[in-house]
N, C-alpha and C positions, 0 to 999 in steps of 0.2 A: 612371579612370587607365589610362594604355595599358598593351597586355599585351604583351611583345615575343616569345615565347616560340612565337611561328606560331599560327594558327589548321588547325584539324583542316579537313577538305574539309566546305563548308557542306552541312546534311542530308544526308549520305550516310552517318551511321549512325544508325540509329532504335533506344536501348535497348529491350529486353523489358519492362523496367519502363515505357515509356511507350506502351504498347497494340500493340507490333506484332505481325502474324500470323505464324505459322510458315509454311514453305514449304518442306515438305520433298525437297520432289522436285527445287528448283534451291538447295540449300544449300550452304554452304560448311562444309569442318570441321577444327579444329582438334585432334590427334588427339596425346596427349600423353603417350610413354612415360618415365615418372620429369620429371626436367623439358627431356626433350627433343622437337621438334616436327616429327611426318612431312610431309616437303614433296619435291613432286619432282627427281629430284632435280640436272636439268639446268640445269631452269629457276627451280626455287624456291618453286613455285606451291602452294597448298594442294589437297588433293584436294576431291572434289564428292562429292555422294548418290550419285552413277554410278559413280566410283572406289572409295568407302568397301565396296560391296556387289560390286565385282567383285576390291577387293583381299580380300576376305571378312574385315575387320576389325571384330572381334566389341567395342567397347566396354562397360566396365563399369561405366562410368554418362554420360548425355549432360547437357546441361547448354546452356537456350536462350540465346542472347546476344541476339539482334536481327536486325535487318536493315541488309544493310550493301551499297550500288549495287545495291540490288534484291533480293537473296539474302539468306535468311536463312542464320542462323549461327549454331553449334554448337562446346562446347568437349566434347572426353570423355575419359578416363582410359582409358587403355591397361595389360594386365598388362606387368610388368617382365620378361615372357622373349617376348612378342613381336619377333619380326625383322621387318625391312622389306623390303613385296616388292620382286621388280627394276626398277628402275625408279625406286625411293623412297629416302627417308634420310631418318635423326632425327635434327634440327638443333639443336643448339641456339641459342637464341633469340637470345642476344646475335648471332649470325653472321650475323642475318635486316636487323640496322640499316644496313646499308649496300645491302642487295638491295632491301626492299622501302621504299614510300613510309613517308609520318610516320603516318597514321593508319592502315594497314595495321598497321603494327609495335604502334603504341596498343592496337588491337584485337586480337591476339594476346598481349598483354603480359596486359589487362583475361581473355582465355580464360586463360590460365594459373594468376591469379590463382585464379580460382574453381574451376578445378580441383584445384588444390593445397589450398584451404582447403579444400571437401568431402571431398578427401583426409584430410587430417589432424584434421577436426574430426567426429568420428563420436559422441560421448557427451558427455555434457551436465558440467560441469566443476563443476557443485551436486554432482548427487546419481546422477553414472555411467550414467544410462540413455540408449539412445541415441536418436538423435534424428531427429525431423520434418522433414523440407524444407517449408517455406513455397510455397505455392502462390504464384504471381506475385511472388516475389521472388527473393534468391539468398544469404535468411538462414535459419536453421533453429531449432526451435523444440522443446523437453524435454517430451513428453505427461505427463510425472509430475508438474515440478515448474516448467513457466511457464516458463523461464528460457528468452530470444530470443538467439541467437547471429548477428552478423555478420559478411561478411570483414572482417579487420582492415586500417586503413590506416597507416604507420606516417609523420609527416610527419618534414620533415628540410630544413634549409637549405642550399642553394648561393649562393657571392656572389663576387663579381667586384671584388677589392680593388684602387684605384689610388691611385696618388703623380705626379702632373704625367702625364706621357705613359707612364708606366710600369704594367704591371698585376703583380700575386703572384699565383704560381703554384707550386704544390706537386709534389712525385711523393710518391704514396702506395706503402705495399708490394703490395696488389693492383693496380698497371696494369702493361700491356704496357712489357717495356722502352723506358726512352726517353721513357715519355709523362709529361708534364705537366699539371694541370687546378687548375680555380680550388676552392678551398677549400670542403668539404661535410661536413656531421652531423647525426645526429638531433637531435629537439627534447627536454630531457627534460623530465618532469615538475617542472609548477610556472612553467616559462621562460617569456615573450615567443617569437616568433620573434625580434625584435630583441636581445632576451638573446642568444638563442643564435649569433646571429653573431656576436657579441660575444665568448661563449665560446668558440666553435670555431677562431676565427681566430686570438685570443692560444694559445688552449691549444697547436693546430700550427703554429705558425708565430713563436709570440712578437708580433704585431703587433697597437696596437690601431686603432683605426677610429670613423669619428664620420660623419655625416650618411648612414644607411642608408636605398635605398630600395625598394622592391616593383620586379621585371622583370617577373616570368609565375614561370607553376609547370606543371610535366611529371607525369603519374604515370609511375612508374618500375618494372616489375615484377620487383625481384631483393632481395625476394622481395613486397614490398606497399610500396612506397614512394611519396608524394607527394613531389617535391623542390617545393622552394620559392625562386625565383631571388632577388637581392635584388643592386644595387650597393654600394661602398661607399666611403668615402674616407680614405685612410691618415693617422691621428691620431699616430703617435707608434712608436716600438721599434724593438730589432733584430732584425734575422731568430736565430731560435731551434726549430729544427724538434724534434718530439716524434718521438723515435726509435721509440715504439710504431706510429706510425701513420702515419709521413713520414718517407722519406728524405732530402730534398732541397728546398729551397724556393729560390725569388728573386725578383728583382724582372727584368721580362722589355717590351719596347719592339714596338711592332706592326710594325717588318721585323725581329726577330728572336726570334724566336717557336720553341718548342721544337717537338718534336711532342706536338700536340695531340686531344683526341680527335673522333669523328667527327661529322657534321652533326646527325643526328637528334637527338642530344642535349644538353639545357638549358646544360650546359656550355659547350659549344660555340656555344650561340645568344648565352652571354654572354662570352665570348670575339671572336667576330665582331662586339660590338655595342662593343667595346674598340676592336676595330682601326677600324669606322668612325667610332667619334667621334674616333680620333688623326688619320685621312685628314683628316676635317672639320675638322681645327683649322690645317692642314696652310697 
């Protein structure tokens, strides 16, 4: 099944989990105070081994990721009253989608993750004691009482609902004024992902849908998300937005098009795969 969702740059990043060496002395690092990311700060670029040790940035835990064009890669936890030298700024992440490339931002997203989850996951949730790092992994492990800890992945559906030449499109109360995006929610327990686009679409929007089918899937890091793309085709309803979670919904034609959100993201890849198939039919 094709995956429309872009493909990452072929082998140009090598997990840790799958044998690669560290290299410390031409490393990259991803240097992360609370959840925001020291980049320089003209051009955007992450520091090196040489930067990290002449900005004297003392992290307080590092954390191997891989190899990525050559360089290995590091994510690491910053105290929260760290300032940035001159020169620097803490970015946050979302602000990096539009500067840097797709797998760039991927792998930044993946450092975060596991920073945050080392963060927060310090004691074993059996029986409170704390815990082992897993040699050659990035799960941790309870010495008293066995119990294996993972980052968590949380998945969640996105889909791209159409009626003839037209797609639904939502604004949610979390985006930028103005913007618009195709329909997105976790999966809950128990569901299909096919359920759940089901549910999420009637829930906000009122509309149902009938022949769904797989686009691609993005990992998403805000805060461990898998999204999961899917198309879908308009069965029936009227527009009924759920005011908890949607402001504004419609039905939207590929020349007029609201604002939408930016490249890198799945949304946007199934949006564009909207307006080509209307061009195509043209």
């Amino acid at each position: 099944m094709k995956n429309h969702s872009g493909k990452r740059g072929e082998g140009s990043f090598e997990p840790a989990t799958y044998g690669s060496k560290e290299r410390k002395d031409t490393a990259n690092w991803f240097l992360f105070r609370g959840d925001r990311l020291l980049v320089e700060k003209i051009k955007g670029t992450l520091p090196g081994t040489s930067d990290v040790a002449l900005l004297e940035m003392d992290p307080l835990e590092r954390h191997y990721l891989g190899v990525f064009s050559g360089r290995s890669c590091y994510s690491a936890d910053l105290d929260t009253n760290v300032e940035p030298p001159e020169g620097w700024v803490f970015q946050n992440l979302r602000q990096m989608w539009e500067t840097w490339d797709e797998e760039l931002f991927h792998l930044a997203g993946l450092a975060f993750q596991i920073v945050n989850w080392h963060r927060i996951r310090r004691f074993c949730g059996h029986c409170g004691s704390p815990l082992d790092r897993n040699s050659g992994s990035s799960g941790k492990k309870c010495p008293e009482c066995g119990m294996s800890y993972f980052p968590p992945i949380s998945p969640a559906i996105i889909v791209a609902v159409t009626r003839n030449k037209e797609l639904l499109l939502a604004r949610a109360h979390r985006h930028p004024p103005g913007m618009f995006s195709v329909v997105a929610g976790f999966v809950e327990p128990g569901e299909t992902l096919e359920d759940c686009v089901k549910r999420e679409v009637m829930e906000e929007t009122g509309v149902n849908v009938k022949d769904i089918r797989y686009f691609g899937s993005q990992p998403w890091p805000f805060p461990h998300s898998l999204m999961i793309g899917f198309t879908a085709e308009y069965a029936g309803g009227e527009i009924a937005v759920d005011d908890d979670e949607i402001t504004d919904a419609g039905w939207f034609t590929a020349d007029n098009l609201p604002k939408i959100p930016p490249k890198i993201s799945i949304a946007r890849k199934l949006i564009d795969w909207f307006v080509n198939q209307s061009i195509g039919e043209r």
